[in-house]
C-alpha positions in Angstrom: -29.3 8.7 22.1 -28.0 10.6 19.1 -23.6 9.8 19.2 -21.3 11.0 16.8 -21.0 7.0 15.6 -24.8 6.0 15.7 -25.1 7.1 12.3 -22.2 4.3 11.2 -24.1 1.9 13.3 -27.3 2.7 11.3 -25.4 2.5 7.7 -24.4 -0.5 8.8 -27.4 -2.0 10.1 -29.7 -0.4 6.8 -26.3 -1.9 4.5 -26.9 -5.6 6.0 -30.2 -4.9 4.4 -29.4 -4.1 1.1 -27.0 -7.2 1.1 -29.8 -9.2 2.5 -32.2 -8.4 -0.5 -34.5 -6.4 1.8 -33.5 -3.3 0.3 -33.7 -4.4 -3.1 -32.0 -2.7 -5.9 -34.0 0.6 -7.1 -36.3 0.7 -4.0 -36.6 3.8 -2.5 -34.8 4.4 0.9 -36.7 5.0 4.1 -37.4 9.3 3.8 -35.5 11.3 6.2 -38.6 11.9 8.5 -39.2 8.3 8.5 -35.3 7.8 9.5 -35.7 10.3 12.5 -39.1 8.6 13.4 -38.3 5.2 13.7 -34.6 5.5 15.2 -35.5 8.5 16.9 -32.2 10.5 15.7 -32.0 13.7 14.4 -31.8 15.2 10.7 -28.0 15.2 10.9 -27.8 12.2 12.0 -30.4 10.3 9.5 -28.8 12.5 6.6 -25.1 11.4 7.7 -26.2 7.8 7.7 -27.6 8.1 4.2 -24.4 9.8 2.6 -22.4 7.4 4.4 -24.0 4.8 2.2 -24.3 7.1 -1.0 -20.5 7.6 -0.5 -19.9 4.0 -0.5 -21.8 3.9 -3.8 -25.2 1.5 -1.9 -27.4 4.9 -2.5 -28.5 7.4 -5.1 -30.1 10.6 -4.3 -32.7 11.7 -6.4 -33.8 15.1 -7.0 -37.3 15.8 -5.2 -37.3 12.1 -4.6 -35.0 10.8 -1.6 -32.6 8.1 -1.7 -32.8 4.9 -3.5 -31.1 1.9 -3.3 -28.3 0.5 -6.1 -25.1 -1.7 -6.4 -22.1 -0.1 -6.3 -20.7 -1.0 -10.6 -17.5 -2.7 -9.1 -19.6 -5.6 -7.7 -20.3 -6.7 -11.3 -16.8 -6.8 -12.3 -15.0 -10.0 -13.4 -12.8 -10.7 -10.7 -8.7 -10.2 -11.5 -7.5 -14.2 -12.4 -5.2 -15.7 -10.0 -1.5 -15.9 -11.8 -0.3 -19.5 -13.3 2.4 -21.6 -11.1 2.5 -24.4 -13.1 5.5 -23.7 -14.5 9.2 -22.7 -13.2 9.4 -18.5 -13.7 11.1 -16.6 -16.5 15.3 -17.6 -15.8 16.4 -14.5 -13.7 18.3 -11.4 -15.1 19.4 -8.3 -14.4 16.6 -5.8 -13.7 17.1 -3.1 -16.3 14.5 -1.2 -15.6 16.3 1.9 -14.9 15.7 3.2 -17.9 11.8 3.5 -17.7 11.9 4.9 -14.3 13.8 7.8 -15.0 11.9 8.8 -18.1 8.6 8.4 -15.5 10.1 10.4 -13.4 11.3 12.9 -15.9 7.8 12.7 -17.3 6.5 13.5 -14.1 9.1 16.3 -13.5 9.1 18.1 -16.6 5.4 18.2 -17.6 2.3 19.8 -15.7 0.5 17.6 -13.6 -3.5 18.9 -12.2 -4.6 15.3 -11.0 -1.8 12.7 -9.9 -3.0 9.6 -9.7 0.6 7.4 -10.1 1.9 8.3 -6.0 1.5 5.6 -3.0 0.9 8.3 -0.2 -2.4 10.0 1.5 -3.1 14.0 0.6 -1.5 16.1 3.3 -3.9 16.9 5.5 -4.7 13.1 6.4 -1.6 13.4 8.5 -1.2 14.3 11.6 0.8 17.5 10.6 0.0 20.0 13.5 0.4 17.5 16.5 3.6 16.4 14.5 5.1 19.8 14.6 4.2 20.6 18.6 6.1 17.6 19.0 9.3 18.1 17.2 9.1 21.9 18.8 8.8 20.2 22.2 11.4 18.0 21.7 13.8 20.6 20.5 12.9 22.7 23.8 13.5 20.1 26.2 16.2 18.7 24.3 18.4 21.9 22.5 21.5 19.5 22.0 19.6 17.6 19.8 20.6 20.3 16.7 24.9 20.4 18.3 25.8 16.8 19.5 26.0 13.7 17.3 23.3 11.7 17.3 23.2 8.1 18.8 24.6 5.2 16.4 21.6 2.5 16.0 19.5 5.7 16.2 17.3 7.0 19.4 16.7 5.1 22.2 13.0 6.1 22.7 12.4 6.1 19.2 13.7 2.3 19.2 11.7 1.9 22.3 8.7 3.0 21.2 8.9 0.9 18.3 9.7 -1.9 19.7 6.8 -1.7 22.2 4.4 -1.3 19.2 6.1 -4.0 17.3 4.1 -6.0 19.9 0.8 -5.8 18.1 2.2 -7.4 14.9 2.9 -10.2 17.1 7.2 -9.5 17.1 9.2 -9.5 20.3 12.0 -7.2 19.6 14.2 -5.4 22.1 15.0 -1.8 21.2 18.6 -3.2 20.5 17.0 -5.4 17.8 16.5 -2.3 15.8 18.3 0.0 13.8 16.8 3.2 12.3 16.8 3.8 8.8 16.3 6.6 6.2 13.0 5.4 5.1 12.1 1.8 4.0 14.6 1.8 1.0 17.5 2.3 2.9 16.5 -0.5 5.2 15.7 -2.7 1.9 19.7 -2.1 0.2 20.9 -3.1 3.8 19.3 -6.4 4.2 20.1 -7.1 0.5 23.8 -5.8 0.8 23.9 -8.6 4.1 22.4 -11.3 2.2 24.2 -11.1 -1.4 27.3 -10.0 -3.6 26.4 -8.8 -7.4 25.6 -11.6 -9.7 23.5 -13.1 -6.9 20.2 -13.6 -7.7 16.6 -12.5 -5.5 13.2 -13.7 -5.5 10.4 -11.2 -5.7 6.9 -10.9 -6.2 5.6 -10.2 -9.5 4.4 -7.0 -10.2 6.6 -5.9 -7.2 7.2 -2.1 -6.4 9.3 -0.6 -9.3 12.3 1.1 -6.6 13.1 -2.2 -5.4 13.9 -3.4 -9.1 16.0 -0.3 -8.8 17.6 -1.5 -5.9 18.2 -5.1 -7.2 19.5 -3.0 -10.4 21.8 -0.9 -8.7 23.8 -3.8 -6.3 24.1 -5.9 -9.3 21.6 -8.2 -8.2 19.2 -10.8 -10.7 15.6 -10.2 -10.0 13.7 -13.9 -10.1 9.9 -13.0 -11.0 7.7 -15.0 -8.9 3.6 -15.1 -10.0 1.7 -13.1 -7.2 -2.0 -13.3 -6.4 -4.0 -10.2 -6.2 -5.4 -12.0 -2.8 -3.3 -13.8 -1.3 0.2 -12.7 -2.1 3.3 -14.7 -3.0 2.5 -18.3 -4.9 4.5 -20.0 -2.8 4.0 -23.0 -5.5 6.1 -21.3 -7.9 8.5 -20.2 -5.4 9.5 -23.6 -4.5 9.6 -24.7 -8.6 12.0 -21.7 -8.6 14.1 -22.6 -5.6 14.2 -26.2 -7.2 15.3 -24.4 -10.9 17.9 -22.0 -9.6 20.1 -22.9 -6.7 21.8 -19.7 -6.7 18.7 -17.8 -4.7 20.4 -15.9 -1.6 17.0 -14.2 -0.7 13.3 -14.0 -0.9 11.8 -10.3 -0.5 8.0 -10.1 0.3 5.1 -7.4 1.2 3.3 -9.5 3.2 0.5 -7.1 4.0 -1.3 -4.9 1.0 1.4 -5.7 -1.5 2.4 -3.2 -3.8 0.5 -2.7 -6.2 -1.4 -5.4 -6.0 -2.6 -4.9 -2.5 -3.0 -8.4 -1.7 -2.7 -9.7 2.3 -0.9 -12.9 3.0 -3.0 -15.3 5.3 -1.3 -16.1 8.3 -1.3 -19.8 7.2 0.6 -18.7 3.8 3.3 -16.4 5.9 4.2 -19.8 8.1 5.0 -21.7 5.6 6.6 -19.1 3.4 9.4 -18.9 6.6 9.6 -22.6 6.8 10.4 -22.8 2.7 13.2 -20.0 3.2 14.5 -21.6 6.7 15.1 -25.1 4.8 16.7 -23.6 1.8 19.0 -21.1 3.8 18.3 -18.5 2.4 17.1 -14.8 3.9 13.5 -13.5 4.1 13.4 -9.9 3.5 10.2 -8.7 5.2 8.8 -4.8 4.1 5.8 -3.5 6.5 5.4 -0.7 5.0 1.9 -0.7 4.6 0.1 -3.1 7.5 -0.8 -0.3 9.8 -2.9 1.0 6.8 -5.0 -2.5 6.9 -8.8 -2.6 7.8 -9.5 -3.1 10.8 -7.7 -2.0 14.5 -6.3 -5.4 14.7 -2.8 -5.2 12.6 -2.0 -8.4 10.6 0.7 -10.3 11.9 4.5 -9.4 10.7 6.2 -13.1 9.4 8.9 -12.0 11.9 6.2 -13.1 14.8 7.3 -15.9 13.7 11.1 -16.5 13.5 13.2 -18.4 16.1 16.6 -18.6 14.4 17.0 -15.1 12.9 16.3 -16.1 9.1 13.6 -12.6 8.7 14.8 -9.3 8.0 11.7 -7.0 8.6 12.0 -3.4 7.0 9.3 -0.8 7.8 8.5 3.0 7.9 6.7 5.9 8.7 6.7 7.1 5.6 3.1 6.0 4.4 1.5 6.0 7.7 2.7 8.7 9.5 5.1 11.1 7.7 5.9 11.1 3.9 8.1 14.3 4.7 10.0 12.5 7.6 12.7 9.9 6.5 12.2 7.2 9.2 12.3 3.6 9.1 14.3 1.1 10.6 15.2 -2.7 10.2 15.5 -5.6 12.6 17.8 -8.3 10.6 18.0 -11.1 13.0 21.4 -13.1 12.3 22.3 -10.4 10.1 22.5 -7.5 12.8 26.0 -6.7 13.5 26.6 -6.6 9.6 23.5 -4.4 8.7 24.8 -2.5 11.6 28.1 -2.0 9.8 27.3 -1.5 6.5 24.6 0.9 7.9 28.0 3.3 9.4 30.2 2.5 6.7 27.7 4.4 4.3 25.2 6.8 5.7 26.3 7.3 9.4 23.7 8.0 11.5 20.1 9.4 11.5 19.6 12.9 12.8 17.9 12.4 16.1 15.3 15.4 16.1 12.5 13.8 14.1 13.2 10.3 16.4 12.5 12.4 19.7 9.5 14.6 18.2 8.1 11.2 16.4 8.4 9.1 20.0 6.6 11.2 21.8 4.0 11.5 19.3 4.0 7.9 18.6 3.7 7.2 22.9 0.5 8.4 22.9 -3.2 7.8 22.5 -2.9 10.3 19.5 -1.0 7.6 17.3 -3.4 5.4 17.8 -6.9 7.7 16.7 -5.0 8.7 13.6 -4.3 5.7 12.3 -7.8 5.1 12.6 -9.1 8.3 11.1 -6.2 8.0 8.0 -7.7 3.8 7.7 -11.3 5.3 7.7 -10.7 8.2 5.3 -8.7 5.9 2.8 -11.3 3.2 2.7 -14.1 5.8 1.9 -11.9 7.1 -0.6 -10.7 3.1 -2.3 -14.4 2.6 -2.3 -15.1 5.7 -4.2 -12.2 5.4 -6.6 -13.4 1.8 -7.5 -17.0 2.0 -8.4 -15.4 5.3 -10.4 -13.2 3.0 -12.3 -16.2 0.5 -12.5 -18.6 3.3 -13.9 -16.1 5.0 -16.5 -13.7 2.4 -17.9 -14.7 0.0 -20.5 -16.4 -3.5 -20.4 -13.6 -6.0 -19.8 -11.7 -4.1 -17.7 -10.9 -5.9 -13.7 -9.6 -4.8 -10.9 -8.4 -5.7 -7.2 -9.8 -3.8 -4.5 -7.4 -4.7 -1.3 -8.9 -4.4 2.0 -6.4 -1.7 2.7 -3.9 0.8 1.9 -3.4 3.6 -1.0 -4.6 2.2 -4.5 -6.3 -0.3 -6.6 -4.2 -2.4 -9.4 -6.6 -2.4 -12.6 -6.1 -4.5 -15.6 -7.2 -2.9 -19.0 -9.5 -5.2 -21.5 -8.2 -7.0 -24.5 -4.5 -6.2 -23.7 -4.9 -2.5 -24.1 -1.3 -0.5 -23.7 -1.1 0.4 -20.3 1.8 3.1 -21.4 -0.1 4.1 -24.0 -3.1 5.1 -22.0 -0.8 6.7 -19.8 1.0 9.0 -22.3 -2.7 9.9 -23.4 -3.6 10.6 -20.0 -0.7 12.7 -19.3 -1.4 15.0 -22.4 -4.2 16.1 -20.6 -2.1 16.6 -17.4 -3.2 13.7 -15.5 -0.7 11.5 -14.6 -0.9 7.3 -13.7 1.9 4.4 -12.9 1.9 2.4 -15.7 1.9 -1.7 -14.8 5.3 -1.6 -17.3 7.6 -0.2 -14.4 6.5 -3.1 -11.8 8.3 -6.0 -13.6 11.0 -6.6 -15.8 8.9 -8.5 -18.3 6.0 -7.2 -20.5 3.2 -9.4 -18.8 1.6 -6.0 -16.8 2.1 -4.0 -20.0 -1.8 -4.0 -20.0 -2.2 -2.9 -16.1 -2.4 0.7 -13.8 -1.6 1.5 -10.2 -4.1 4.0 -9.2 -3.9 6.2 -6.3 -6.1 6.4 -3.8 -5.2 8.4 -1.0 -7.0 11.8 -1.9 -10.5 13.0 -1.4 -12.4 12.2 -3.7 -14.4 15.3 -5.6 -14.9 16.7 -8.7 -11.9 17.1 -9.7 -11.1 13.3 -8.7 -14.4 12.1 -10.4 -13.6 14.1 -13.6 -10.0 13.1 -14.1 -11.2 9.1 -13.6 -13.7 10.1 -15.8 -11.5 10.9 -18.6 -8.9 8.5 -17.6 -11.9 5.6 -18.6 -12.6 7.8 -22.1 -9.4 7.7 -23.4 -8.9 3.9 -22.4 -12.4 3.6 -24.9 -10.5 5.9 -27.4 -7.4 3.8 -26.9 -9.7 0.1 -27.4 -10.7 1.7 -30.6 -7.4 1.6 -32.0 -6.6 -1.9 -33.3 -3.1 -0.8 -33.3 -3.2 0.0 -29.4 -3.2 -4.2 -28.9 0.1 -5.8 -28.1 
């Protein structure tokens, strides 16, 4: 019977082919009327199972000729090398890297941008802006009092609810008291580190990490410790326990477990136990930031290092920013031992969080309709991460690697022969197209030679053009011996 999925069953089964060597590389792809014959589907059907697989870069189409099999060009990529952890890390300093972000951001501000590639979020339309807004406008019906009385302190009490009930499927048991809401993931990151530390304390973070919490460290006065991160498997927690043994003074550890950023590695479950049992022995806090597992593959979340904590030792972070909302501030924190002072710290600087978006978001959130956009927005992105890698595999020079996570927003590319990173990107944004250069996701120079590319919007001409380009001028710049660090 011809379903709206058969076609995805039939890429699949015709994909296990072309893996197999069935289909071999440059053979011609059985002809639409063949399709329809032998499955007994109709033309949409065998022509949507075809571009499913010509989107996904396994098929070409021909003129006059059909479809033919190829490899996507990401598959003969080097892979990225894992990071060395034979050694202690860099000793720990202040973060400094203040300075860089705001003249990205003023770059970004100031000068006209047609394709941005340096964001973390999905193009509008992948969220779920229409239901979103019935909701709040139902909520504000039923609930006028919402916009004239103060809002509760730890934040709604069916938004905690929900939240907590769908903390169950990362494997947490949290009651809605556990939680407090947040504006946004940052906010919930300065509150676990304001807990933990004083200034002159110093914190253990991945390396590259996500340049606004080296703003964060930066702005509490804090010493970011570097710790080598694989593009696979997150965290080395080898050279996190060389660097426990070399500086004492560590008060916390703070990880992305799941599709690090940028990196987009996920830590294996195996990895995330034993990463809580390091930090449990030593005392010291594990800062936990989910901002990106409900944007894994698969309907089965990975599981939150929280799952996992009997004495209170994780502080897990999270939003909706990414997955849900990027124009609604919500996120929240569950710090374990560290509650009643988050809680305190949380009043004695913002107050509380409006409760309109909580209500509009619960009721949204209690419902099937969560559930199939998360699945729509996972489906969508992975199409568009497959696209944008065999793009970057087609257009940038030989030499060049890159990490494609099984997840999330963007890919983490690293340039041949130490090309500048920054230089590409001031090239790039002559031309109005702008990229996150690997120099704002570390205090040191070692990424100087890297780019965060977004992935979250279709991807077209425009798309195809601009990555394109983006590859040309990386050429350009590998023709410029002066270009090399």
């Amino acid at each position: 019977m011809d379903t709206p999925v058969l076609y995805k069953r039939l890429a699949a089964h015709y994909l296990d082919a072309i893996q197999a060597g069935t289909l071999a590389h440059g053979q011609r792809m059985p002809s639409l009327r063949n399709l329809m014959r032998l499955h007994s589907v109709s033309l949409s059907t065998a022509l949507q199972l075809c571009r499913e697989l010509e989107s996904a870069g396994w098929l070409e189409a021909r003129e006059r000729s059909g479809y033919f099999v190829r490899q996507p060009a990401r598959l003969a990529l080097t892979a990225m090398a894992e990071p060395a952890v034979h050694r202690a890390p860099d000793p720990a300093q202040y973060v400094g890297i203040h300075a860089r972000v705001s003249a990205f951001v003023a770059n970004r501000r100031d000068r006209p941008v047609k394709i941005n590639f340096s964001i973390a979020r999905a193009a509008p339309h992948l969220y779920p802006g229409e239901p979103l807004r019935a909701a709040l406008a139902k909520a504000l019906r039923t609930r006028p009092e919402l916009l004239t009385a103060a809002p509760q302190q730890r934040g709604d009490l069916g938004f905690r609810s929900v939240l907590a009930r769908r903390a169950l499927a990362g494997g947490m048991t949290l009651a809605p008291d556990d939680i407090l809401v947040t504006n946004g993931c940052i906010e919930a990151l300065n509150l676990a580190l304001r807990a933990v530390t004083q200034a002159g304390d110093t914190v253990a973070v991945e390396s590259p990490t996500f340049y606004g919490l080296l703003q964060v460290l930066e702005s509490l006065g804090l010493r970011a410790l570097e710790i080598p991160t694989s593009p696979r498997t997150g965290l080395s927690l080898e050279a996190l326990e060389l660097a426990l043994r070399a500086y004492p003074d560590v008060r916390a550890v703070v990880v992305v477990p799941h599709l690090q950023n940028p990196l987009g590695s996920l830590m294996p479950d195996a990895h995330k136990r034993q990463l809580l049992k390091l930090c449990e022995t030593s005392g010291i806090a594990l800062i936990e930031d989910d901002t990106y597992t409900a944007l894994a593959d698969g309907d089965a979340p990975p599981r939150a290092i929280k799952s996992w904590d009997r004495t209170g030792q994780v502080i897990h972070c999270a939003s909706l920013h990414k997955i849900l909302a990027p124009g609604l501030r919500l996120g929240w924190i569950a710090a374990g031992r560290w509650q009643a002072r988050v809680e305190m710290l949380k009043y004695a600087q913002t107050r509380n969080n409006e409760g309109l978006a909580q209500v509009g978001v619960a009721q949204f959130m209690g419902t099937g309709a969560y559930d199939r956009h998360l699945q729509r927005l996972r489906a969508a992105l992975a199409r568009q991460r497959e696209r944008t890698a065999d793009g970057i595999a087609r257009y940038f020079p030989a030499g060049t690697r890159m990490n494609l996570p099984p997840g999330g927003l963007q890919v983490w590319v690293e340039l041949p022969e130490d090309l500048s990173g920054q230089q590409l990107c001031e090239m790039a944004l002559a031309e109005q197209i702008l990229v996150a250069p690997g120099a704002l996701f570390s205090n040191s120079a070692r990424f100087d030679h890297c780019l965060r590319i977004n992935c979250g919007w279709p991807y077209g001409p425009e798309v195809d053009a601009a990555l394109r380009r983006l590859g040309e001028l990386a050429g350009e710049l590998a023709r410029r011996p002066t270009a090399r660090h």
